[in-house]
C-alpha positions as CSV (number, residue, x, y, z in Angstrom):
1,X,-26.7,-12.3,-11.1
2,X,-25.0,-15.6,-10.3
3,X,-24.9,-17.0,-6.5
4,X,-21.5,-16.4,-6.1
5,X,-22.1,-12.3,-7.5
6,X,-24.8,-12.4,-4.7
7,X,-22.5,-13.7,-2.1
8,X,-19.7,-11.3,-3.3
9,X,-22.6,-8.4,-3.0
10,X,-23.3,-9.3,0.2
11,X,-19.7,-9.6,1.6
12,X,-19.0,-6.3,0.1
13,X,-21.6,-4.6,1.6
14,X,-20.4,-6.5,5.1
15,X,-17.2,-5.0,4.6
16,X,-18.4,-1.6,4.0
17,X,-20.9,-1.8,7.1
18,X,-17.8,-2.7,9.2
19,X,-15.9,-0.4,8.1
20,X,-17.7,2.8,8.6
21,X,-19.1,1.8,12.1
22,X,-15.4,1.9,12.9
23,X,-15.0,5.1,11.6
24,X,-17.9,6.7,13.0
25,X,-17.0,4.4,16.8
26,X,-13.2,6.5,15.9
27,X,-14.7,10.0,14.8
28,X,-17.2,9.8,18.0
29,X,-14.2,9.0,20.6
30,X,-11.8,11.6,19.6
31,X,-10.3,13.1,22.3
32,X,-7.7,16.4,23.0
33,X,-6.0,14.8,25.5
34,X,-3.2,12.2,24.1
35,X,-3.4,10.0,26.8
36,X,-6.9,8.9,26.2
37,X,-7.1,5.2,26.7
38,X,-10.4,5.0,24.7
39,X,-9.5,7.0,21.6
40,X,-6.2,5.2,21.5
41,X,-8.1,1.8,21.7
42,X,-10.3,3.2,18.6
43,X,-7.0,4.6,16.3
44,X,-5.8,0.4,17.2
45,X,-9.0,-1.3,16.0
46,X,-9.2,0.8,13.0
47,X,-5.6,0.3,12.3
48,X,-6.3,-3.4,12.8
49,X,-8.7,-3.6,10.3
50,X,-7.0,-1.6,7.4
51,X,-4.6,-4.2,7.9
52,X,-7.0,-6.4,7.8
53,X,-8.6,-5.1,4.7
54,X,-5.1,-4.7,3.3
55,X,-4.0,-8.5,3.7
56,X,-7.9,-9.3,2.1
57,X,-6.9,-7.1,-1.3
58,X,-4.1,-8.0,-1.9
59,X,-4.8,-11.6,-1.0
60,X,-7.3,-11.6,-3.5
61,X,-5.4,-9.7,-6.1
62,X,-3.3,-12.0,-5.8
63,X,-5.4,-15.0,-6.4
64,X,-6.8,-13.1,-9.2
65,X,-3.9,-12.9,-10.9
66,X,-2.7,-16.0,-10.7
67,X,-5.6,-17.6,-11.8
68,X,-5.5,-15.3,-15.0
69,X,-2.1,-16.2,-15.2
70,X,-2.6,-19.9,-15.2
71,X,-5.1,-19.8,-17.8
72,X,-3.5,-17.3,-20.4
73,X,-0.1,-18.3,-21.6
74,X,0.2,-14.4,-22.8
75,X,-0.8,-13.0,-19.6
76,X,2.0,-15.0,-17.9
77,X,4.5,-13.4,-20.4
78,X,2.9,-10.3,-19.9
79,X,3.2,-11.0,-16.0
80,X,6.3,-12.3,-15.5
81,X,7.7,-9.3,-17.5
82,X,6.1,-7.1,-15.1
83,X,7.0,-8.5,-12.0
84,X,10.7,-8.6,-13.2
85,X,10.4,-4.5,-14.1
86,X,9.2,-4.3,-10.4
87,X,12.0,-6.3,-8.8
88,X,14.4,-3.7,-11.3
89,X,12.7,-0.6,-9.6
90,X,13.4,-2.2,-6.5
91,X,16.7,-2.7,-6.8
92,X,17.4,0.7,-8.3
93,X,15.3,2.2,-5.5
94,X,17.8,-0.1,-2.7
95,X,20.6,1.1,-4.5
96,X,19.6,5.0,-4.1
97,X,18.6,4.6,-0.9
98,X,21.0,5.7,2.3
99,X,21.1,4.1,6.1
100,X,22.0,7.3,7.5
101,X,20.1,8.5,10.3
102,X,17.5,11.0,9.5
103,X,18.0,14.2,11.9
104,X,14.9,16.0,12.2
105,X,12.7,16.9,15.7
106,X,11.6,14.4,17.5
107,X,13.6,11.4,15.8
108,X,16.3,10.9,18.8
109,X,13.1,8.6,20.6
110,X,12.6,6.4,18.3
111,X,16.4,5.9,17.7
112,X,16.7,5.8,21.5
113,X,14.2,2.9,21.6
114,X,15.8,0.8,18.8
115,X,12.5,1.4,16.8
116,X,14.4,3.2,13.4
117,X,18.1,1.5,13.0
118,X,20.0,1.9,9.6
119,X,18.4,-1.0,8.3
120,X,15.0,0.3,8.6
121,X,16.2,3.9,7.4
122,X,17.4,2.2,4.4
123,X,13.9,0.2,3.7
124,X,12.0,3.7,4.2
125,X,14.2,5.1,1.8
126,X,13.9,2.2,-0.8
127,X,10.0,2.8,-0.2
128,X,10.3,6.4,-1.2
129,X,12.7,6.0,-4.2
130,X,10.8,3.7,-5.5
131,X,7.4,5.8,-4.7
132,X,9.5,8.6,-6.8
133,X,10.6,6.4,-9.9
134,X,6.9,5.0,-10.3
135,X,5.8,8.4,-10.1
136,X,8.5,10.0,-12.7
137,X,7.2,6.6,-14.5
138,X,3.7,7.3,-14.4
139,X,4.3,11.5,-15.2
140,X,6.1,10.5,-18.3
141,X,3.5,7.6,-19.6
142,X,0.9,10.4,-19.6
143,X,3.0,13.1,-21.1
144,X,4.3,10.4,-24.2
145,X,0.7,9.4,-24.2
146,X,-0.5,12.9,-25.1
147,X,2.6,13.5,-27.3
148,X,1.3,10.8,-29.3
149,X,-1.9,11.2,-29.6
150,X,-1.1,14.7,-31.1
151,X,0.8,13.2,-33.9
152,X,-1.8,10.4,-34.7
């Protein structure tokens, strides 16, 4: 194993330490009563740190990627073709998507508040069309890909 694999190891396993003594600090302070200062603390720093871990992954996806791209002139084709089928789905999904107000219990507080507008009703509903389409997308790959392998 090279240096860097060992440093990668090593930061892995860091990561992974971390991330279950949150868990376990979050599973240990759970608490009945919803005004629990500690537990509500705990649900915050683990919430924190999936963002954290969050911003890392896809920091270094992204890296990865274009690195790859930058040193295969087919992988950018490849790439650039699918981050314009992305930016489709995401305009399909915008177009689909309505800024009406949702009406189920509970929702009048957080439209009280100014938390959900129409803006962010129509971003939720663009994330959920387009979590639908990639899904229909994904179903279909796997059925074709069957389909064909029948035939071959």
């Amino acid at each position: 194993m090279t240096k860097i694999g060992k440093v990668l190891t090593i930061f892995q396993w860091v990561l992974l330490a971390v991330s279950a003594i949150l868990i376990i600090s979050l599973m240990v302070n759970i608490s009945d009563v919803e005004t629990d200062p500690t537990m509500g603390s705990w649900i915050n720093t683990n919430l924190i740190w999936a963002y954290i871990l969050l911003a890392l992954g896809a920091g270094i996806a992204l890296i990865a990627a274009i690195l790859h791209t930058v040193t295969d002139a087919a992988a950018a084709k490849r790439s650039l073709i699918s981050i314009g089928f992305l930016v489709v789905i995401a305009v399909i999904a915008y177009l689909l998507a309505s800024d009406a107000m949702p009406t189920f219990h509970g929702v009048d507080k957080y439209i009280a508040d100014g938390t959900l507008t129409p803006r962010v009703s129509k971003l939720i509903g663009t994330g959920l069309y387009a979590t639908y389409i990639l899904l229909f997308l994904a179903i279909l790959g796997m059925i074709v890909s069957a389909v064909s392998k029948l035939f071959k």
